[in-house]
C-alpha positions as CSV (number, residue, x, y, z in Angstrom):
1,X,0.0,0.0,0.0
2,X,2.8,2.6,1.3
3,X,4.3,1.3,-2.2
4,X,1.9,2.4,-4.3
5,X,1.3,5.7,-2.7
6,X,5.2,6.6,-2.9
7,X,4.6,5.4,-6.5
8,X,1.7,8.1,-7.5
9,X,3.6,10.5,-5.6
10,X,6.4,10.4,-7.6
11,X,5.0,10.1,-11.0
12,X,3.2,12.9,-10.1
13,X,5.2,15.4,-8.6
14,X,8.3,14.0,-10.1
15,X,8.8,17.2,-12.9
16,X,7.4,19.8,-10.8
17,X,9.9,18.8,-7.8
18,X,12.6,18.8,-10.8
19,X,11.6,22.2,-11.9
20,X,11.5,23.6,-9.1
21,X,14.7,22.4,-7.8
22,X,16.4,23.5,-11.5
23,X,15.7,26.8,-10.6
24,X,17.9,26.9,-7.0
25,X,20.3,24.9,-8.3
26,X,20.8,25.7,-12.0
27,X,22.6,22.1,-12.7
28,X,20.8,19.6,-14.0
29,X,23.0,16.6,-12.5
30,X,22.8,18.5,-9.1
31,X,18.9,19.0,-9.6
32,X,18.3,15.4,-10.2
33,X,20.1,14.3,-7.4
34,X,18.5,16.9,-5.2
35,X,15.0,15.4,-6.3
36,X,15.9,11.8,-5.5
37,X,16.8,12.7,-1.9
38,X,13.5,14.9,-2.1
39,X,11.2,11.7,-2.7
40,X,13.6,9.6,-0.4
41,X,13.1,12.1,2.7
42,X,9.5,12.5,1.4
43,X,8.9,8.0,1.4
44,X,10.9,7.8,4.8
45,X,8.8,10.4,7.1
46,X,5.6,10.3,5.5
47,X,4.1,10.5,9.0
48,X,5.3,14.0,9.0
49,X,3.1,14.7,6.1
50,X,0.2,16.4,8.2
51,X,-2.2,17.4,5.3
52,X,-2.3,21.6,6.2
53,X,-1.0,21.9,2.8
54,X,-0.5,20.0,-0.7
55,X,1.4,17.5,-1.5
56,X,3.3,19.2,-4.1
57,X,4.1,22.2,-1.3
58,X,5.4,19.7,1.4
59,X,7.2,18.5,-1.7
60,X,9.2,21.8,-2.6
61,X,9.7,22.5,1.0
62,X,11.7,19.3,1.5
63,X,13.7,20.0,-1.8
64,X,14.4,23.6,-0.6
65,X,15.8,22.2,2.6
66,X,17.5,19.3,1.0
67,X,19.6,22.2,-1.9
68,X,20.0,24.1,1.3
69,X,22.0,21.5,2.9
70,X,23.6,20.5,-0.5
71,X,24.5,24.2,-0.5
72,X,26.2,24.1,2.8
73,X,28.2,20.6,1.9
74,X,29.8,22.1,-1.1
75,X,32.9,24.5,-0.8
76,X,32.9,27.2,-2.6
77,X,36.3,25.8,-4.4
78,X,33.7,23.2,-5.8
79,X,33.1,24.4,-9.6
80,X,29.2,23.6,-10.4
81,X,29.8,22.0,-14.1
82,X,28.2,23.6,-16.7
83,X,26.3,21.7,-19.4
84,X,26.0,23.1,-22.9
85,X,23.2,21.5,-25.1
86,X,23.7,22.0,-29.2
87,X,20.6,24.3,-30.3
88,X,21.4,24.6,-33.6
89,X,21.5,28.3,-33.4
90,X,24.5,30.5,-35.6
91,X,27.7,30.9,-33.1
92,X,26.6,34.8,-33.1
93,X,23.0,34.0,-32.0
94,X,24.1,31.6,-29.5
95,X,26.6,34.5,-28.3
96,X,23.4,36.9,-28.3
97,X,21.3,35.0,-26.5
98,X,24.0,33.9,-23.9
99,X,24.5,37.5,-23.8
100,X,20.9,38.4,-22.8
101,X,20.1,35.4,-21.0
102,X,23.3,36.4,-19.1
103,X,22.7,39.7,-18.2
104,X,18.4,38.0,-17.6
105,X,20.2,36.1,-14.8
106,X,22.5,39.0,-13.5
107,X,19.3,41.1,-12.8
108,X,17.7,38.0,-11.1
109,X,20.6,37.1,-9.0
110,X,20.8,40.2,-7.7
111,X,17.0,40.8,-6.7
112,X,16.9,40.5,-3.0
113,X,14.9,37.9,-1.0
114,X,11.7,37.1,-0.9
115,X,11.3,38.6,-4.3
116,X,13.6,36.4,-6.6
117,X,12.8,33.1,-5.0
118,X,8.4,34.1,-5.7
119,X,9.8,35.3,-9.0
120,X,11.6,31.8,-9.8
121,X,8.8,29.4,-8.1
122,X,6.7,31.2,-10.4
123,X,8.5,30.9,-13.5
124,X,10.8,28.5,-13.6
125,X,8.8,26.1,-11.2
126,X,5.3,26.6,-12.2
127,X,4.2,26.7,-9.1
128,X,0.6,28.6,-8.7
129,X,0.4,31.9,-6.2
130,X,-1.4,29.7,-4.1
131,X,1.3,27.0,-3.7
132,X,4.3,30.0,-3.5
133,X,2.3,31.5,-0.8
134,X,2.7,28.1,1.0
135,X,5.8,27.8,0.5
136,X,7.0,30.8,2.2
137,X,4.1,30.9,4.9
138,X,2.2,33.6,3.3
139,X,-1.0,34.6,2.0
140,X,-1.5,33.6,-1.9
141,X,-2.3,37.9,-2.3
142,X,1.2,38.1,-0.7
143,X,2.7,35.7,-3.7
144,X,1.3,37.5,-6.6
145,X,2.2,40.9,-5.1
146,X,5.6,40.0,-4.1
147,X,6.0,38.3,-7.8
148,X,4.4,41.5,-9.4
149,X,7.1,43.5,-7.5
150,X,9.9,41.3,-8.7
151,X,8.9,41.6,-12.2
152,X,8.9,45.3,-12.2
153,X,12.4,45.9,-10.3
154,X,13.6,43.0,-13.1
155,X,12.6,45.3,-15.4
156,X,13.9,48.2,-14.2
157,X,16.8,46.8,-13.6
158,X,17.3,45.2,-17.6
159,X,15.9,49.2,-18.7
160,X,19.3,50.2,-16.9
161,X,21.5,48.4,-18.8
């Protein structure tokens, strides 16, 4: 029975969790093995699964605390290794976009907190205000107000440059 249950669970959630975790960790090796431990802490203390939110919320909060301690493990010596997919693009597209998506990330890296972790669960996790609001303890008004906020200093912030 328990079986089955961790089974739905993780065909379920499996992709969301993964998404979710992408966007802390920006490494897709590092991402997948920070889900596994995700469903593994999830299947071992199910009992601490008390139902005041969704499953897919108790999900992301275990895979926050599990790239927080992932964080803490690795020095900061540790290169994260990049992976580079072939896109098919022109070498001076692929330099633009780099470019862009670059300068995309420099503006979100250096939003401060709560706003670029709503603005990430939102768009790179797919995670509904709702769920985001969870997340963080908050009302889902909070989440889209705090992810409203984070777009507009993003795009002040790409205006600037």
């Amino acid at each position: 029975m328990a079986q089955d249950r961790n089974e739905k669970l993780y065909e379920t959630y499996y992709m969301r969790v993964f998404s979710y975790v992408m966007t802390l960790a920006g490494n897709k090796t590092l991402a997948e093995e920070i889900t596994q431990e995700t469903f593994y802490r999830a299947f071992s203390r199910q009992s601490a699964f008390r139902g005041e939110s969704d499953e897919a919320t108790w999900l992301c909060a275990i895979a926050k605390n599990c790239f927080l301690d992932e964080k803490r493990r690795r020095s900061k010596s540790e290169p994260m290794p990049e992976e580079i997919a072939d896109t098919g693009k022109s070498i001076e597209q692929s330099a633009v976009d780099r470019d862009t998506s670059f300068r995309i990330h420099m503006a979100l890296h250096a939003l401060e907190e709560p706003y670029r972790e709503a603005f990430e669960l939102r768009v790179f996790g797919e995670l509904s205000f709702r769920e985001i609001g969870m997340i963080f303890g908050k009302t889902e008004n909070w989440a889209r107000v705090t992810y409203h906020r984070a777009r507009l200093k993003l795009q002040e912030r790409m205006g600037e440059e």
